[in-house]
C-alpha positions in Angstrom: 5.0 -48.3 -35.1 5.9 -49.7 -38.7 3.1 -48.8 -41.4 1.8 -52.3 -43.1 1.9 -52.6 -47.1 -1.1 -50.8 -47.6 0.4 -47.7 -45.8 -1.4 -48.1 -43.0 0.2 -48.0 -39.5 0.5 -51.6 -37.9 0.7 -50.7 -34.0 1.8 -54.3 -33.2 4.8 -54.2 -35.1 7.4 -52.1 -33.4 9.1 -49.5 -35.4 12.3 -50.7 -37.4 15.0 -48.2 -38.5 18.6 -47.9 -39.4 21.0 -48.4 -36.5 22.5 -45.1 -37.9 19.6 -43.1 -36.6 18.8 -45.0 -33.5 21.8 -44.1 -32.2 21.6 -40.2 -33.6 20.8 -37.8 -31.3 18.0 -35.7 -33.1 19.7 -32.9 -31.3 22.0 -32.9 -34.6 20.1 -32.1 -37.6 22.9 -31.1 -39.2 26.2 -32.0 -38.1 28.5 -28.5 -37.9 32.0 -31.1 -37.2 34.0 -29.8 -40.4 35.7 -34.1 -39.5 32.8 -35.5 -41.4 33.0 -33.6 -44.5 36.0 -34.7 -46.5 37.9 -33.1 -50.0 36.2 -31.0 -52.5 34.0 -29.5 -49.5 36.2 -26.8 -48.0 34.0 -24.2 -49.6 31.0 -25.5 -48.0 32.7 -25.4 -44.5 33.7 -22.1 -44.8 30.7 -21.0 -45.3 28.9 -22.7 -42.9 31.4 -21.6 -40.2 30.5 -18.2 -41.1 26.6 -18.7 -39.9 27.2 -21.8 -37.1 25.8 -20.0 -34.3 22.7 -19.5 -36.2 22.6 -22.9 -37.8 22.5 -24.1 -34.4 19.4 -22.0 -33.5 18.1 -22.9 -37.1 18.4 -26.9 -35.9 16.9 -26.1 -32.7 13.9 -24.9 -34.3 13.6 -27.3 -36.4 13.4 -29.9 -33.3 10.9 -28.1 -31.8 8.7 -27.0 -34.8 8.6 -30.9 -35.9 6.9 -32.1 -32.5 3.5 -33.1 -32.6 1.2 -35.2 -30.5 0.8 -37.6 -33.1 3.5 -39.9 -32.4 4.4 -40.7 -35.7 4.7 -37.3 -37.4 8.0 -35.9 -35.4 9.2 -39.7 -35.6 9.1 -40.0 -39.3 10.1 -35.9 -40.0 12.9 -36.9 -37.4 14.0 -39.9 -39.8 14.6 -37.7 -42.6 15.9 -34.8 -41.2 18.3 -36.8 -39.5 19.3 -38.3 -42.2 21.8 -35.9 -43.1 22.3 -33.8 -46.4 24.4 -30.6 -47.5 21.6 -28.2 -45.6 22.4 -26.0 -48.5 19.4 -23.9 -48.9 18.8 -22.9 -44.9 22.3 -22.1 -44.8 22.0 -19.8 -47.4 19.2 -17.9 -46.1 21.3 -17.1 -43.4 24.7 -16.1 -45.4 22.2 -14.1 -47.7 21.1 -12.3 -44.1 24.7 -11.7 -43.2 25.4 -10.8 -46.5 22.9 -7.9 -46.4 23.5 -7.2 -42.7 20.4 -8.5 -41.1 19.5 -7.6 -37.8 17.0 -9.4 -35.1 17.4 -12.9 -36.3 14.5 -13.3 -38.0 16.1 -15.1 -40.6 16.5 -17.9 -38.2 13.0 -18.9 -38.0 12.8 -18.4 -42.0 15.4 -20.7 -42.8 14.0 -24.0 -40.9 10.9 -23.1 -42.5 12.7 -23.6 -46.2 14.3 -26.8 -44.5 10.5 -28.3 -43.8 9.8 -26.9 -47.7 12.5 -28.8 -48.7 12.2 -31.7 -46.8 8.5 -32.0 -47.6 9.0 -32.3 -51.1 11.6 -35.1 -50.4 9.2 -36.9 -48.9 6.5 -36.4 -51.6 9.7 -37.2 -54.5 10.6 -40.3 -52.8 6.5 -41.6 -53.0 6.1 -40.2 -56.7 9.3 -41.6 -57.9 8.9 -44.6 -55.8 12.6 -44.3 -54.7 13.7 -46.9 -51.9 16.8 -45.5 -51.0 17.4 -41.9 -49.8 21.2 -40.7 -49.2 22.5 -44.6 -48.3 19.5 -45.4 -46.2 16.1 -46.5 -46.8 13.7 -44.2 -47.9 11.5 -42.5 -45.6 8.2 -44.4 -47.6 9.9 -47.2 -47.8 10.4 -47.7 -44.4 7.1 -45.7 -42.4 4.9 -46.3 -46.2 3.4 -44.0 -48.7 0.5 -42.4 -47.0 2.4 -42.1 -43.8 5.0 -40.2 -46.2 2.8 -38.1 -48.2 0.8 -36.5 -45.0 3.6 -36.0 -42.9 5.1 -34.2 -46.0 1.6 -32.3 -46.1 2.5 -31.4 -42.1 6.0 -29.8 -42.5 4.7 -28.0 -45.4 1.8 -26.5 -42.9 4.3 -26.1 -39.9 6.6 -24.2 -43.1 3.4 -21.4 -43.1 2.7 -21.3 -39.8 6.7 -20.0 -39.3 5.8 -17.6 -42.2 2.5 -16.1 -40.8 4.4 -15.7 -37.3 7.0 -13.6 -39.0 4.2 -11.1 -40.3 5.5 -10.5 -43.5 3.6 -10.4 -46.6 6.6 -10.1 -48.6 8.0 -13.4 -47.2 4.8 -14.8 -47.7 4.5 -13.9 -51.1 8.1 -15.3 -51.9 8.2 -18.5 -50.0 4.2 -19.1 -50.9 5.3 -18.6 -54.7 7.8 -21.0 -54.6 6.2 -24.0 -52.7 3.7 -23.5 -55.9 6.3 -23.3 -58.4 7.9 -26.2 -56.8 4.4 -28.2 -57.2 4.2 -27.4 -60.3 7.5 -28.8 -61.0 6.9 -32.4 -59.6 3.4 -32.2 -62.3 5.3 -30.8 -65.4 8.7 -34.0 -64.6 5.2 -36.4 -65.1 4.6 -34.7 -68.5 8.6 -35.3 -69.7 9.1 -38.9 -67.2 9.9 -41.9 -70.2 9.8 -39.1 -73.2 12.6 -38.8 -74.9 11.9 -36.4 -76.9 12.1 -34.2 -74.3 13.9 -31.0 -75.3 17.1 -29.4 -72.9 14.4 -26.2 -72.8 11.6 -28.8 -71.4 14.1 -29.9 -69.1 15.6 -27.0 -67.9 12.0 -25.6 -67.2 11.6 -28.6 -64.8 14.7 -28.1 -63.0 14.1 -24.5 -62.4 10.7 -25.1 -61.0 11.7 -28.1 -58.8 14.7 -27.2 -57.7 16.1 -23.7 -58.6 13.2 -22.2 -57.5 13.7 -22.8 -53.6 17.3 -21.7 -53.6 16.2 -18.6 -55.7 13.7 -17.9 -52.3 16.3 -18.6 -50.0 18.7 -16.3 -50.7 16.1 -13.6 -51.8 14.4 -13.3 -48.3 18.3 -12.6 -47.0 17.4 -9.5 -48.5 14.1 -9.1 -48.0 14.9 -9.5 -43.5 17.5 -7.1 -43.8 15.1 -4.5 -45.4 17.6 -4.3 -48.5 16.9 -2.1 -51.8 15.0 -4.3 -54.5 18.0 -4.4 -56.4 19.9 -6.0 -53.6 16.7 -8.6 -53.3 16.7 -9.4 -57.1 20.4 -10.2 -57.0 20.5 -12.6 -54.2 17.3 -14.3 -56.1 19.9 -14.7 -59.7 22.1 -15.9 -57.9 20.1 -18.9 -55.7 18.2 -19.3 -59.0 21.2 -19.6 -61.0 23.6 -21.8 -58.6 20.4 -24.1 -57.8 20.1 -24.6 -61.9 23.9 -25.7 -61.7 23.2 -28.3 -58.4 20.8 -30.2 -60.0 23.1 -30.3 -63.6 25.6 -31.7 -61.7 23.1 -34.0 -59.2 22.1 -35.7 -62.7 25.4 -36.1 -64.1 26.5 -37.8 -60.7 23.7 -40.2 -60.9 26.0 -41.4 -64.1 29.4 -41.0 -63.0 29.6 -40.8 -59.3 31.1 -43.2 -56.5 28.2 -44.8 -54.8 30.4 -44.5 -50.8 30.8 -40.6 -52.5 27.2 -39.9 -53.3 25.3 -41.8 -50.8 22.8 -43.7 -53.1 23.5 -45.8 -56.1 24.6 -45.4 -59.6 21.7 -44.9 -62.2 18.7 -44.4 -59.8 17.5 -41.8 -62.9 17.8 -44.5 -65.3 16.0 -47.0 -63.5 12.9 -44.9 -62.6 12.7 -43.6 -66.8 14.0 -39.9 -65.4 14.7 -37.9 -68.3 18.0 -35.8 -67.7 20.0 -33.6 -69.4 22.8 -36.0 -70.5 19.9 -38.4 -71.6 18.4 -35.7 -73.9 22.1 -34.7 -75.2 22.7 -38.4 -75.9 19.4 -39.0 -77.7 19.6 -36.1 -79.3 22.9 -36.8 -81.0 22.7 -40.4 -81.2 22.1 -42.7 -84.3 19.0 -44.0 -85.3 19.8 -47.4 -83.8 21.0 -45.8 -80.4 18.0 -43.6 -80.0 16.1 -47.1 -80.2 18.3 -48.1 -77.2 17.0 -45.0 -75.4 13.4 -45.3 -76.6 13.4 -49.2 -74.8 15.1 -48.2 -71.6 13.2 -45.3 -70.7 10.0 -44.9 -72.7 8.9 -48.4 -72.6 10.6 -49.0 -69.5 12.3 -52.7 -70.5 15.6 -52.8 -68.9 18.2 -55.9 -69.0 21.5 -56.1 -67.8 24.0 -53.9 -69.0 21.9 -51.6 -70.3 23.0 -48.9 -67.8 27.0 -49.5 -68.7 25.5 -48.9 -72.7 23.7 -45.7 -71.4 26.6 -44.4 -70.0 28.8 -45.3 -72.9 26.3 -44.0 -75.1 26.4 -40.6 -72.8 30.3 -40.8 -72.7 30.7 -41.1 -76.9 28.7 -37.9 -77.2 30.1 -36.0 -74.2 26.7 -35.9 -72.8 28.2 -35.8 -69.5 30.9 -33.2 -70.1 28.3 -31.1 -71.6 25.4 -31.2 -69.1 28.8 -29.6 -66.6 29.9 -27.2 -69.0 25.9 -26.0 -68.7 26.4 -26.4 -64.8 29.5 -23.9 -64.9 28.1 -21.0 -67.2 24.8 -21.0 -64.7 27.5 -20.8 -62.3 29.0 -18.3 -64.1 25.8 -16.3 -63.9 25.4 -16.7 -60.8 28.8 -15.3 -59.7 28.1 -12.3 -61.7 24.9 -11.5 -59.6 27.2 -10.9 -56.6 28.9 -8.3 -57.9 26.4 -5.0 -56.8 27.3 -6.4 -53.2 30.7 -5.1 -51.5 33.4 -7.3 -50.6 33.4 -9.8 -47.7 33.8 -12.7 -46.2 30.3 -13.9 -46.5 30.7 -12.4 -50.2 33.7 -14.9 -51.0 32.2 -18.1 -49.4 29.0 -17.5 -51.9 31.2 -17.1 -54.5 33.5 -20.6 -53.5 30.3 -22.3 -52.9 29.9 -22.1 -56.7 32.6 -23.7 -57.7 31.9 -26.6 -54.5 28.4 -27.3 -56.5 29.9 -27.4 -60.2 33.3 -29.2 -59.2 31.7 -31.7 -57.2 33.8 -35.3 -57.8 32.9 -37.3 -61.0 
């Protein structure tokens, strides 16, 4: 069934979606065929060969935690999830397992439940920023509608507690509980900076942390936390998901300036479009003329955008290496990042954590 304009489902309109995921098999949340993934990734597969037994048991889970009676819930949650993605953070809840030489598998159930944390703040982005496209295809909300969206987010992040309360932790509670907060307050304090530029790189950093970092920071730190390691251990694994997730989403907003639109999946300047206030925006404005920082104040405070203004923005961000910049940030959180690896011994786990760094900050420009 295909929600109506209002958001509301129309049950005489059959559903319509991408022939891309008619024909997926929901079977393969995340596709482990190292084929698909192409140059610049090699870090990536490695370490997702390391944990591909468990990631298969991780998708299986997934399958089955997402059904519901209600029809629509496991058909929109299976839109998304099959919609692809770098699966990132559950697959490093379970290198951060192997890493600390987990036992019992608990980790398994852990990291789908980040995958539904994750994947319900996609959906609940995608509504807030109004986004139509998601990774090439249309956007969950654009597609199934807003409400839809929005409660069947509000479903994954219940199925995400349910998975925690079954593994009788209160530690894993605390850690995973704390940062589906953080992350809420995130998506609240990006309203409070969205079409202000003025923003400052420490109000924007705050943001990033929150929304994003804060996630990765959790799934590498309950690695630790399954394996009963020393708090040391557990504090290490959290500066370095903290750290590399700041990097990501540098780089995420420097792509949405520079990046191939067959490479990245989505087009060029969605940030600019919806008034997003990024890092290389605040680096332009910031060292910008007085007539430039007019340019920014139209575009993305009062939101009136013509043609060609996004080739002038990324001038603009080009003449002050606002781009360069925002990745020289990227690389000294990855820097940091690297560093907290070094209490744990060497391994093969150990170096594909380490190359995954430089996969996140040398992704192609």
């Amino acid at each position: 069934m295909l929600p109506n304009q209002s958001g509301a489902v129309n049950p005489a309109r059959p559903l319509s979606v991408p022939p891309s995921f008619r024909s997926a098999s929901l079977a393969t949340v995340t596709t482990l065929d190292p084929k698909r993934r192409k140059g610049g990734t090699d870090a990536l597969d490695a370490l997702i060969s390391l944990v591909e037994p468990e990631l298969r048991d991780v998708n299986d889970i997934i399958l089955k935690r997402m059904h519901s009676p209600v029809e629509l819930i496991p058909q929109l949650a299976g839109y998304i999830v099959a919609g692809g993605g770098k699966r990132l953070r559950p697959v490093l809840t379970l290198a951060a397992a192997k890493l600390c030489g987990a036992q019992g598998g608990r980790e398994k159930a852990l990291a789908a439940c980040v995958e539904f944390i994750h994947t319900a703040t996609l959906l609940h982005d995608d509504v807030v920023d109004e986004s139509d496209l998601r990774r090439g295809q249309a956007s969950a909300n654009a597609v199934f509608g807003n409400k839809s969206s929005v409660l069947v987010g509000d479903f994954l992040f219940a199925r995400a507690f349910q998975v925690m309360v079954e593994d009788g932790s209160l530690d894993v509670l605390r850690i995973l509980s704390n940062a589906s907060a953080v992350i809420s307050e995130g998506e609240v304090l990006q309203l409070t900076t969205s079409n202000d530029t003025e923003t400052s790189e420490e109000a924007y950093l705050e943001v990033i942390k929150a929304k994003t970092a804060e996630l990765f920071a959790a799934a590498c730190r309950i690695g630790a936390v399954v394996a009963n390691r020393p708090a040391a251990e557990e504090d290490a694994l959290r500066s370095y998901g903290l750290n590399l997730g700041i990097s990501f989403q540098l780089v995420d907003d420097v792509l949405d300036y520079s990046a191939v639109q067959a490479r990245l999946g989505k087009t060029i300047g969605d940030d600019f479009r919806e008034g997003k206030i990024t890092l290389p925006v605040v680096l332009a404005f910031r060292r910008g003329s007085e007539e430039e920082r007019g340019f920014w104040r139209r575009t993305m405070e009062e939101m009136e955008q013509q043609d060609g203004d996004l080739e002038r923005a990324i001038e603009l961000m080009v003449k002050h290496n606002a781009l360069r910049d925002s990745v020289e940030r990227a690389r000294h959180y990855g820097a940091v990042a690297r560093d907290a690896l070094g209490l744990f011994p060497n391994s093969p786990v150990k170096r594909a954590l380490l190359d995954v760094i430089d996969f996140v900050v040398d992704r192609d420009f």
